[in-house]
TIPANU-783173 format. One record per residue (C-alpha): residue number from 0; residue in three letters; x, y, z. Coordinates in steps of 0.25 Angstrom, whole numbers. Layout:
num NUM | residuo Ala | X X | Y Y | Z Z
...
//
This chain:
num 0 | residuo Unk | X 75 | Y 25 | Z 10
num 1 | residuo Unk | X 83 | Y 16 | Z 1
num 2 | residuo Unk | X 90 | Y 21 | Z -10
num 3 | residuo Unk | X 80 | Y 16 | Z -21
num 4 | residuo Unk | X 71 | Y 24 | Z -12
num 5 | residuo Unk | X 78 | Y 34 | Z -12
num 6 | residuo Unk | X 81 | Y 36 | Z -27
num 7 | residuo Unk | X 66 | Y 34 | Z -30
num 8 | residuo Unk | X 63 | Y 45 | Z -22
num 9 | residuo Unk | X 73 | Y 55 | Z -28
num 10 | residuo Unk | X 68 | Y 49 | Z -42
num 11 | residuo Unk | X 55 | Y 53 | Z -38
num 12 | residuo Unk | X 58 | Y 66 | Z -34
num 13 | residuo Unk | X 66 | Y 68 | Z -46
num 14 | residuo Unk | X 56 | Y 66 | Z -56
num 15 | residuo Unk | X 45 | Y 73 | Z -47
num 16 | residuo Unk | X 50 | Y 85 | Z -51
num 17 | residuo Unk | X 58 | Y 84 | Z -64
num 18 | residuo Unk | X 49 | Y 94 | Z -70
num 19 | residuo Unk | X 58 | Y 104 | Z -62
num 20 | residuo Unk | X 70 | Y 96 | Z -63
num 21 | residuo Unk | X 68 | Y 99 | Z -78
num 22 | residuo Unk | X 64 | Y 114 | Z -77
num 23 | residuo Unk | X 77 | Y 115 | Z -69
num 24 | residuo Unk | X 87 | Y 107 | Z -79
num 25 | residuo Unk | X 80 | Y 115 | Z -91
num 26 | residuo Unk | X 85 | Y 129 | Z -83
num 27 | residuo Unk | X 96 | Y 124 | Z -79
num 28 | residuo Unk | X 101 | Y 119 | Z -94
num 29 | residuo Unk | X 95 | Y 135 | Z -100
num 30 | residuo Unk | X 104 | Y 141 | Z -91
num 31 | residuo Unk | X 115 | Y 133 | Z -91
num 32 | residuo Unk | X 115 | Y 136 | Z -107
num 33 | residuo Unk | X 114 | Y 151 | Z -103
num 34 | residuo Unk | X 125 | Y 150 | Z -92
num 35 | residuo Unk | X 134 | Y 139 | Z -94
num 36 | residuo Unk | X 132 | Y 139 | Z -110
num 37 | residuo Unk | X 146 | Y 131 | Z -111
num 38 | residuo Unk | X 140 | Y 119 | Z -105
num 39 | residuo Unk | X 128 | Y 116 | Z -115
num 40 | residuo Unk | X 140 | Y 122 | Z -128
num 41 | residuo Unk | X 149 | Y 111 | Z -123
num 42 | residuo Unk | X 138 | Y 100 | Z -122
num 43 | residuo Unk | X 134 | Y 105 | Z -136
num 44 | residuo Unk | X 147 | Y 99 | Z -142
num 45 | residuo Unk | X 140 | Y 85 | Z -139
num 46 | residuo Unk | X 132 | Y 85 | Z -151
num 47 | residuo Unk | X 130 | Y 73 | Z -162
num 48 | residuo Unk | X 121 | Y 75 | Z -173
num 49 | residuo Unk | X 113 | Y 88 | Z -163
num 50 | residuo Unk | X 110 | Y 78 | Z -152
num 51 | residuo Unk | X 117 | Y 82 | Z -140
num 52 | residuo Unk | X 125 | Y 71 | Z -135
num 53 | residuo Unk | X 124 | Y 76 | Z -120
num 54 | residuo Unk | X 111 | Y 76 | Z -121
num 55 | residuo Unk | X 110 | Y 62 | Z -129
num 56 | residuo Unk | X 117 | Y 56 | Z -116
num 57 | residuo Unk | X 107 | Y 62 | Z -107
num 58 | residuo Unk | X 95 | Y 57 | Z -115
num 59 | residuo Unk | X 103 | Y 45 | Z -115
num 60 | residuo Unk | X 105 | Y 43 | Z -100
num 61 | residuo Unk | X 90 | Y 47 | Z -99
num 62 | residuo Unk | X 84 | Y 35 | Z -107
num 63 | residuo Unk | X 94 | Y 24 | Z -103
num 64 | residuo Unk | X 88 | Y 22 | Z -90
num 65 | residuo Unk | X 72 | Y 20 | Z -97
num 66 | residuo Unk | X 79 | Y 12 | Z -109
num 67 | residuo Unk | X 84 | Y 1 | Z -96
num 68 | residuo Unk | X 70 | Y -1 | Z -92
num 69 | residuo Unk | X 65 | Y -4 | Z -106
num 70 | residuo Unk | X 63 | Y -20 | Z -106
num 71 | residuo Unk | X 65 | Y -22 | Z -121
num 72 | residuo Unk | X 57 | Y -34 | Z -123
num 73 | residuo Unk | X 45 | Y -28 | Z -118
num 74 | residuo Unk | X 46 | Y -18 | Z -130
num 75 | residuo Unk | X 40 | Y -30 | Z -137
num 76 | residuo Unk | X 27 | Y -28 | Z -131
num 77 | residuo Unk | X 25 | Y -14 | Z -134
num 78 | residuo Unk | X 20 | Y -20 | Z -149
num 79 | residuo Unk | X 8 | Y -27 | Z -143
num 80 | residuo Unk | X 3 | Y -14 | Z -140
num 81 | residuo Unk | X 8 | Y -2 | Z -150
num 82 | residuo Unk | X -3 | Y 8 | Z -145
num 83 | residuo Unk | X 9 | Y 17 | Z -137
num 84 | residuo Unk | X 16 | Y 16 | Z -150
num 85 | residuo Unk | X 4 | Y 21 | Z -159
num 86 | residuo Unk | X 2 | Y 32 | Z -150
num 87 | residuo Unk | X 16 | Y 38 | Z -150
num 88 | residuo Unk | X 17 | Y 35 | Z -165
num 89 | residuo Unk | X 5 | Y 44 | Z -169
num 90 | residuo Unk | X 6 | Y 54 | Z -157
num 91 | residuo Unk | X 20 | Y 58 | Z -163
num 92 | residuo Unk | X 18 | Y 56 | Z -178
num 93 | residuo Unk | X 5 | Y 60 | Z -181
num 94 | residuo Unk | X 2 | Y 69 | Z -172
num 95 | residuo Unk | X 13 | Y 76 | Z -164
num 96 | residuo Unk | X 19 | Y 83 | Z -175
num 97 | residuo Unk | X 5 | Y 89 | Z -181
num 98 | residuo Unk | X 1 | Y 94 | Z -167
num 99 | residuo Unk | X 15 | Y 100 | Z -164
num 100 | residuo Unk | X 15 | Y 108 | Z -177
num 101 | residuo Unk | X -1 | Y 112 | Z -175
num 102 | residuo Unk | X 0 | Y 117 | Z -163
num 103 | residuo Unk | X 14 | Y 124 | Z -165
num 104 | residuo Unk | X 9 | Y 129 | Z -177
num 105 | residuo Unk | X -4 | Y 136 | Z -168
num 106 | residuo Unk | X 5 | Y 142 | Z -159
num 107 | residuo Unk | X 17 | Y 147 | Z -167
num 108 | residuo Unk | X 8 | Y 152 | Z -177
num 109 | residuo Unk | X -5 | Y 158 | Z -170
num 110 | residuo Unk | X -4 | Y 158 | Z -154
num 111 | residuo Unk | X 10 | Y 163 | Z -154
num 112 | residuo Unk | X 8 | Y 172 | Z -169
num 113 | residuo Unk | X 11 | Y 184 | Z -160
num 114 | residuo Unk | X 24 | Y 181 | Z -156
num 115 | residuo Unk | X 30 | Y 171 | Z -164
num 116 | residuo Unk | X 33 | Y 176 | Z -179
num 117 | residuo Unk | X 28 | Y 167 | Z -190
num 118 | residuo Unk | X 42 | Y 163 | Z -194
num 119 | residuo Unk | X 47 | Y 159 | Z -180
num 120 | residuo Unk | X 32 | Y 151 | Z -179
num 121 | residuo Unk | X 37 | Y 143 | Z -190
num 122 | residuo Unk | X 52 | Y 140 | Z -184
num 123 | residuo Unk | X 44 | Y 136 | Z -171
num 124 | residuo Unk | X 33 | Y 127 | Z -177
num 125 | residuo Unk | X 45 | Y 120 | Z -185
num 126 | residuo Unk | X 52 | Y 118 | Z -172
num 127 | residuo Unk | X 40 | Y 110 | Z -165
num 128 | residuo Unk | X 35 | Y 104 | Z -177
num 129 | residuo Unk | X 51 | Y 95 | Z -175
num 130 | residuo Unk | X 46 | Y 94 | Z -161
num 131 | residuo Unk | X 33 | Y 89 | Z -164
num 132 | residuo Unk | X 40 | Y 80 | Z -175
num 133 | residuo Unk | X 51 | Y 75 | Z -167
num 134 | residuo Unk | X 44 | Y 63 | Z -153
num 135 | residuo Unk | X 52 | Y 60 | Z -143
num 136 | residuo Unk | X 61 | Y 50 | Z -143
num 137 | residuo Unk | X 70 | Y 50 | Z -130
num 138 | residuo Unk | X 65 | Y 59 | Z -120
num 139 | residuo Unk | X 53 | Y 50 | Z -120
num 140 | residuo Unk | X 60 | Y 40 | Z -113
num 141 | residuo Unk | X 61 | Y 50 | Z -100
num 142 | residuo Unk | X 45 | Y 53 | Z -101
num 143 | residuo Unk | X 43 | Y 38 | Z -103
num 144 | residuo Unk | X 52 | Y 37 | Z -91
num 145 | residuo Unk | X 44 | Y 47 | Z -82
num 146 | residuo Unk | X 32 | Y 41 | Z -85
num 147 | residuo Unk | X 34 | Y 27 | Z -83
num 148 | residuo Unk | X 33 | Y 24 | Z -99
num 149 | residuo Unk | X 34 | Y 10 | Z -104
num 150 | residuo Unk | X 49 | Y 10 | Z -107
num 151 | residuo Unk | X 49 | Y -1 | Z -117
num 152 | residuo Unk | X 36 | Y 5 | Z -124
num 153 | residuo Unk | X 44 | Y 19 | Z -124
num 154 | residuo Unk | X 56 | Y 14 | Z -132
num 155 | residuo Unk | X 46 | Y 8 | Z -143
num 156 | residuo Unk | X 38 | Y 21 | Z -143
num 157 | residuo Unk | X 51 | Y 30 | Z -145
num 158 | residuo Unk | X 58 | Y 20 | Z -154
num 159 | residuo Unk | X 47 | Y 19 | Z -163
num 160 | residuo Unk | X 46 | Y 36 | Z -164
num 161 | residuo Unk | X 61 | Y 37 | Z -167
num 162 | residuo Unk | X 56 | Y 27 | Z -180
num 163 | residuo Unk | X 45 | Y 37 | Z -184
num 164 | residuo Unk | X 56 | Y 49 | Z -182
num 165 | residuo Unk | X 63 | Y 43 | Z -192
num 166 | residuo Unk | X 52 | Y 42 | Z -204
num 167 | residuo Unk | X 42 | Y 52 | Z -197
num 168 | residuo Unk | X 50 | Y 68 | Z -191
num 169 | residuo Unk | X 55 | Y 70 | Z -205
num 170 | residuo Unk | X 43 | Y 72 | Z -212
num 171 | residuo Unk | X 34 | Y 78 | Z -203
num 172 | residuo Unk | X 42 | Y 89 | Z -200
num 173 | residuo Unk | X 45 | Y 92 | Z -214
num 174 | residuo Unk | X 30 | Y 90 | Z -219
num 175 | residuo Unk | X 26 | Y 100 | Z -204
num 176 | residuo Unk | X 38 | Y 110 | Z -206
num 177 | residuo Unk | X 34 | Y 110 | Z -222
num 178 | residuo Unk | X 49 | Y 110 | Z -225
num 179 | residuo Unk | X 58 | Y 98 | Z -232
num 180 | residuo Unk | X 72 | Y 95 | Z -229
num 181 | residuo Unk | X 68 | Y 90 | Z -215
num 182 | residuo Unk | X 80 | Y 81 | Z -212
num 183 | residuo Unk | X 81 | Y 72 | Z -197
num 184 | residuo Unk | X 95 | Y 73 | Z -191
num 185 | residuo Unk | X 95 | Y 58 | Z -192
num 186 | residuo Unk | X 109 | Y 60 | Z -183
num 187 | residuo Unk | X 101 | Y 67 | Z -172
num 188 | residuo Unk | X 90 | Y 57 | Z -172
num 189 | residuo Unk | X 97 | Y 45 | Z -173
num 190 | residuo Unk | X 107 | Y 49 | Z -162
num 191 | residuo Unk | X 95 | Y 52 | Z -154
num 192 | residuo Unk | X 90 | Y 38 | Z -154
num 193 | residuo Unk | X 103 | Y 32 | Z -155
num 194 | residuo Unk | X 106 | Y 38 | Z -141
num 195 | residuo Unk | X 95 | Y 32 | Z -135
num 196 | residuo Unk | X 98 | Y 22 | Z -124
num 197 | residuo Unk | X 91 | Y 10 | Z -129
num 198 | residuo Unk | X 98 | Y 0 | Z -133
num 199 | residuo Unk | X 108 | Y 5 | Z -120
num 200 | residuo Unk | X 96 | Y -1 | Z -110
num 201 | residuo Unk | X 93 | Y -11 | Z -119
num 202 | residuo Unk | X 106 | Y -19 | Z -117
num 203 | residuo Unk | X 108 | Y -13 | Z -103
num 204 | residuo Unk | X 95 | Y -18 | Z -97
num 205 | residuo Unk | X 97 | Y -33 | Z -103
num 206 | residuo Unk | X 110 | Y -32 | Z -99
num 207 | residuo Unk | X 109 | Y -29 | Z -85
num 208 | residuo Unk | X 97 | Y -39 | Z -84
num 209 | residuo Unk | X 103 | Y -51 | Z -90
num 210 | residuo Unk | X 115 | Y -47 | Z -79
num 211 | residuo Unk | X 107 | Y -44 | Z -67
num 212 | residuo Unk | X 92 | Y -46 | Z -68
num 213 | residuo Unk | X 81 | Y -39 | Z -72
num 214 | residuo Unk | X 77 | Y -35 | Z -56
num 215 | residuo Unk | X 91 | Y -29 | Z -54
num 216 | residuo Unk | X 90 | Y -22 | Z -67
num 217 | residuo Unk | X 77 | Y -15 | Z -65
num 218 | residuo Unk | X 78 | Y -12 | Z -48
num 219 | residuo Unk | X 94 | Y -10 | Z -48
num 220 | residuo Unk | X 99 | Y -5 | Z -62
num 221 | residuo Unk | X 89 | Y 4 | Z -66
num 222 | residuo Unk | X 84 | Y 11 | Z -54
num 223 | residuo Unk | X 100 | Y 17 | Z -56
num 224 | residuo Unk | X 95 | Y 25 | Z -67
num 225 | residuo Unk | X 83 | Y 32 | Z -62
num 226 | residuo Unk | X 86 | Y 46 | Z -62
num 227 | residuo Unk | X 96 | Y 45 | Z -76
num 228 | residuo Unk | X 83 | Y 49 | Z -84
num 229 | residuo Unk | X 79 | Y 61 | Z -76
num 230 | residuo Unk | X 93 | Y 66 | Z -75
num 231 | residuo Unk | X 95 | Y 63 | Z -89
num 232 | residuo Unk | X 83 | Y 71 | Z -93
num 233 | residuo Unk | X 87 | Y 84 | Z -83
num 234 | residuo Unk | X 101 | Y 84 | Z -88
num 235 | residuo Unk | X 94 | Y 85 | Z -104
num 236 | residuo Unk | X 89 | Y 96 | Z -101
num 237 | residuo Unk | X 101 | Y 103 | Z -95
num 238 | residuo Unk | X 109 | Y 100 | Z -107
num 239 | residuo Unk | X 96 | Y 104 | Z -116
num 240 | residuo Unk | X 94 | Y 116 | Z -111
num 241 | residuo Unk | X 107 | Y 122 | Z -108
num 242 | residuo Unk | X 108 | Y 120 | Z -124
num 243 | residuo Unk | X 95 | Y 129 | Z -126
num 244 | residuo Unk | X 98 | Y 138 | Z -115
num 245 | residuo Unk | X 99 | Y 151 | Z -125
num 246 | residuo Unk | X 88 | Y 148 | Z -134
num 247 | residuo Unk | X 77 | Y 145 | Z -123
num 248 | residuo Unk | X 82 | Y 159 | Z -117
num 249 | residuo Unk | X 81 | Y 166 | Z -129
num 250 | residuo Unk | X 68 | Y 164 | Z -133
num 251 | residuo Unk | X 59 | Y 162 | Z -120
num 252 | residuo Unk | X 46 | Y 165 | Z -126
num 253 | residuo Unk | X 46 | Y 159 | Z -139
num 254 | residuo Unk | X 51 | Y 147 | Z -131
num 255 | residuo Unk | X 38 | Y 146 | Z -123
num 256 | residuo Unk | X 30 | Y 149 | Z -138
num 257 | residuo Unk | X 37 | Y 137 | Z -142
num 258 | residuo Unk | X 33 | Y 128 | Z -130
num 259 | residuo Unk | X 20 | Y 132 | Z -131
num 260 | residuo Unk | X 15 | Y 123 | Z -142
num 261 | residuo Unk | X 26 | Y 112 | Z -139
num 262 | residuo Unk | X 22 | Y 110 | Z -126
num 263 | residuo Unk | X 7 | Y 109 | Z -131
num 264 | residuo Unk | X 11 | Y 99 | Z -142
num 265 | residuo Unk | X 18 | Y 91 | Z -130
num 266 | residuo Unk | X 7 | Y 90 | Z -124
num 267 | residuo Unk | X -4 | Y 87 | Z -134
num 268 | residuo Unk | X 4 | Y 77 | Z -140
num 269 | residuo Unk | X 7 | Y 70 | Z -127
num 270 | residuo Unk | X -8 | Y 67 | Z -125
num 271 | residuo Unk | X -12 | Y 63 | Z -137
num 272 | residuo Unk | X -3 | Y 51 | Z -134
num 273 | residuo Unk | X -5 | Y 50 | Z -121
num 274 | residuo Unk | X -21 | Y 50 | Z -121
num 275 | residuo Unk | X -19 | Y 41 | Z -135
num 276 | residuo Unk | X -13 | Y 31 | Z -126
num 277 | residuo Unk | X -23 | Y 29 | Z -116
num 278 | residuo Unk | X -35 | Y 30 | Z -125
num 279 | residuo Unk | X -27 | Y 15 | Z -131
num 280 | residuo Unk | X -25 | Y 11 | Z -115
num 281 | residuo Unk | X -10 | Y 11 | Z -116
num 282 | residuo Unk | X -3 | Y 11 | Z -103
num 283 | residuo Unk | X 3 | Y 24 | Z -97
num 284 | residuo Unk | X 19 | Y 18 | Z -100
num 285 | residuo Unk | X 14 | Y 17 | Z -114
num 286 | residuo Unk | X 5 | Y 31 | Z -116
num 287 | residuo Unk | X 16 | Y 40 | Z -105
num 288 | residuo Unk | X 28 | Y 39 | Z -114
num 289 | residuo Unk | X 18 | Y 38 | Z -128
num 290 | residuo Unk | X 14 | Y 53 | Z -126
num 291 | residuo Unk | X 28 | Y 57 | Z -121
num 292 | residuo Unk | X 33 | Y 52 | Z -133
num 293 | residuo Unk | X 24 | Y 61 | Z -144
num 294 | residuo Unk | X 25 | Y 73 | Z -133
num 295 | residuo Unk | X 41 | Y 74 | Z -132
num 296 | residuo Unk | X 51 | Y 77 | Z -144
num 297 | residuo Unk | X 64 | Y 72 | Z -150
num 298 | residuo Unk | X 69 | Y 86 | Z -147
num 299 | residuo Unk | X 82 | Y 83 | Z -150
num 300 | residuo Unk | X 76 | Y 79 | Z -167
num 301 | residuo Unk | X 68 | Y 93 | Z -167
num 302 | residuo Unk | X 80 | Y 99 | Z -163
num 303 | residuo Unk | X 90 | Y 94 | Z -173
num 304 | residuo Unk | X 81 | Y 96 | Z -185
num 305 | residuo Unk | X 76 | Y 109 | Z -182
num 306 | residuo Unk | X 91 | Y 113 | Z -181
num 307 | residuo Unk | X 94 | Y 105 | Z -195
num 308 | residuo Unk | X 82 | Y 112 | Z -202
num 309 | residuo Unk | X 83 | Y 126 | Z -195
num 310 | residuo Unk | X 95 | Y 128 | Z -189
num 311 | residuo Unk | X 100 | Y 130 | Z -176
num 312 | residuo Unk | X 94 | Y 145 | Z -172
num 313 | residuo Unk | X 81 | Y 140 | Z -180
num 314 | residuo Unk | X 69 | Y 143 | Z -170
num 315 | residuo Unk | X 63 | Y 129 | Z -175
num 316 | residuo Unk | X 75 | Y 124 | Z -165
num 317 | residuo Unk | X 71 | Y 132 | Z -154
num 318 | residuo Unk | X 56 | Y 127 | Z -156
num 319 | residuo Unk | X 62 | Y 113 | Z -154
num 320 | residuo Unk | X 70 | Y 117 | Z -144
num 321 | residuo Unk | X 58 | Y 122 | Z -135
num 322 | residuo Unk | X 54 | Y 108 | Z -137
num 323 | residuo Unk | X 65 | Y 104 | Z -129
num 324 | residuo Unk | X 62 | Y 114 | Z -119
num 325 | residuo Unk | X 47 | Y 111 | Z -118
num 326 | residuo Unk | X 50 | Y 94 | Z -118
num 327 | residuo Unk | X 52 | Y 93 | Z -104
num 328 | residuo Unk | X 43 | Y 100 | Z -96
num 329 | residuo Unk | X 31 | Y 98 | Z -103
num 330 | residuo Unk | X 36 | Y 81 | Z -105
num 331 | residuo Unk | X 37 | Y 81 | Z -89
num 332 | residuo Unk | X 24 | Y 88 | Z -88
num 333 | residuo Unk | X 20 | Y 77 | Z -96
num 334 | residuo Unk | X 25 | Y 65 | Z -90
num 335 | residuo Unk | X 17 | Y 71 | Z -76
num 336 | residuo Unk | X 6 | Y 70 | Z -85
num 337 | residuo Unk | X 6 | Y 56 | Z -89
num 338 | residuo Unk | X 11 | Y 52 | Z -75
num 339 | residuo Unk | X -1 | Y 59 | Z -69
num 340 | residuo Unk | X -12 | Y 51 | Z -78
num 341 | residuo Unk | X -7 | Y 37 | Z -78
num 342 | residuo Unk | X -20 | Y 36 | Z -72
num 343 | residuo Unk | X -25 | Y 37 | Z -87
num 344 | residuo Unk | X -19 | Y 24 | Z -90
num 345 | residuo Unk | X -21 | Y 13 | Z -80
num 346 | residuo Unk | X -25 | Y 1 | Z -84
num 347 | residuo Unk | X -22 | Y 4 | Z -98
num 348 | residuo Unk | X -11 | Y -6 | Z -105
num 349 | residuo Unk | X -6 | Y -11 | Z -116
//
């Protein structure tokens, strides 16, 4: 076996079971932060503006490789058909953060009335009503990734919410949480964007091209970075979860409360845009990464807000912290899903 076979082989196997690569780093980080708690304290000095530069350079590393695929020009051509766009702009506008605070609200306030108390109910529907606020904007990139997404058709799609952030997060929370004073840590969310690789694959990818050819570049260069993403993703995780070690420990049943209605949002919200997509007969790359969009979160926004407006021992930050918790999994289940009905979307295109 050659060694490209070799290395697609192990790729395959790799990402065949990252559902329980995942489950193992999630462990592994939960007790490295009940074990070893000097290693997540020291990587905690690494912080600008609460986004943990650790972190940023593992989010970094993950995306790099997708944003070297993306051929620029075609980015022009995803304004001849703007259905994609549409559906990501109402799924997480207009809807997402009405259904997130409907259905947390029914089960913070009536399923689980018995055993969450009215006031604790209010912190935990705050905490997902930043979640339901707050779309993806880099983790998207790895579903896109696992599910063959159009890269270039990505990159527009997320560009264009980071915009809508801007004008949109501030006052739907405030106008769902019935509170004022609702203040973006413009630091966090700029940092957040700025760190994002594009511009690096940008010049790289013309780069190389210019020097060696487009054949080279796309059969020699980037097969090198094909397991950076996953790896990236698992050693996230590590570091995420060795940081909440304690708090997920601590409170194991109100945790799982808190999944409930997060993991259900998740998936509503994941196929409204899905199904949306193929009723307009867009292609799978376009419709894959248009529902991963709306059903992921900018965990790292809902976070840093709930801290600012609650503090840091708040439960509205343990609420977005279950977010965190519940991202993965339930995102991979999804990405299975979509993979699994492609057959939905053949000989559909823009």
């Amino acid at each position: 076996m050659t060694n490209k076979s070799t290395e697609a082989a192990g790729i395959g196997f790799f990402e065949r079971y990252l559902t329980i690569w995942v489950i193992l780093c999630m462990v592994a980080g939960v007790l490295i932060g009940q074990f070893l708690p000097g290693i997540p304290e020291f990587l905690s000095r690494f912080e600008y503006e609460r986004v943990s530069l650790p972190i940023a350079l593992l989010i970094w590393l993950m995306i790099y490789p997708m944003m070297l695929k993306v051929d620029f020009t075609s980015i022009r051509n995803v304004g001849k058909n703007p259905k994609g766009l549409y559906i990501t702009w109402v799924t997480n506008w207009l809807i997402k953060p009405f259904t997130m605070y409907a259905i947390a609200s029914f089960f913070f306030y009536i399923v689980f009335k018995a055993i969450i108390p009215e006031e604790l109910a209010r912190d935990y529907l705050a905490g997902a009503i930043l979640l339901g606020a707050a779309p993806c904007t880099a983790m998207v990139f790895v579903w896109s990734h696992l599910t063959k997404g159009n890269p270039a058709y990505t990159v527009v799609q997320v560009a264009t919410n980071d915009l809508i952030i801007l004008a949109a997060f501030t006052p739907i929370v405030a106008f769902l949480l019935g509170i004022g004073g609702v203040i973006i840590p413009w630091g966090t969310l700029i940092l957040s964007v700025v760190l994002f690789p594009l511009s690096a694959g940008v010049l790289t990818r013309r780069f190389l091209i210019a020097r060696h050819g487009e054949p080279w570049f796309t059969n020699e260069f980037i097969p090198k970075f094909s397991g950076v993403t996953i790896t990236g993703l698992l050693l996230t995780l590590v570091i995420i979860f060795s940081f909440q070690g304690s708090v997920i420990l601590q409170n194991p049943l109100h945790i799982v409360l808190i999944a409930i209605p997060l993991t259900i949002q998740t998936f509503f919200i994941f196929f409204v845009a899905y199904l949306a997509a193929r009723l307009l007969k867009l292609p799978h790359d376009i419709a894959a990464p248009a529902g991963m969009i709306g059903a992921s979160n900018f965990f790292e926004l809902a976070v840093a807000v709930a801290i600012s407006l609650f503090g840091s021992n708040s439960p509205v930050v343990l609420a977005t912290i279950v977010g965190v918790l519940v991202e993965v999994p339930v995102m991979l289940m999804l990405v299975r899903i979509a993979n699994n009905t492609t057959r939905w979307f053949r000989g559909q295109g823009v």
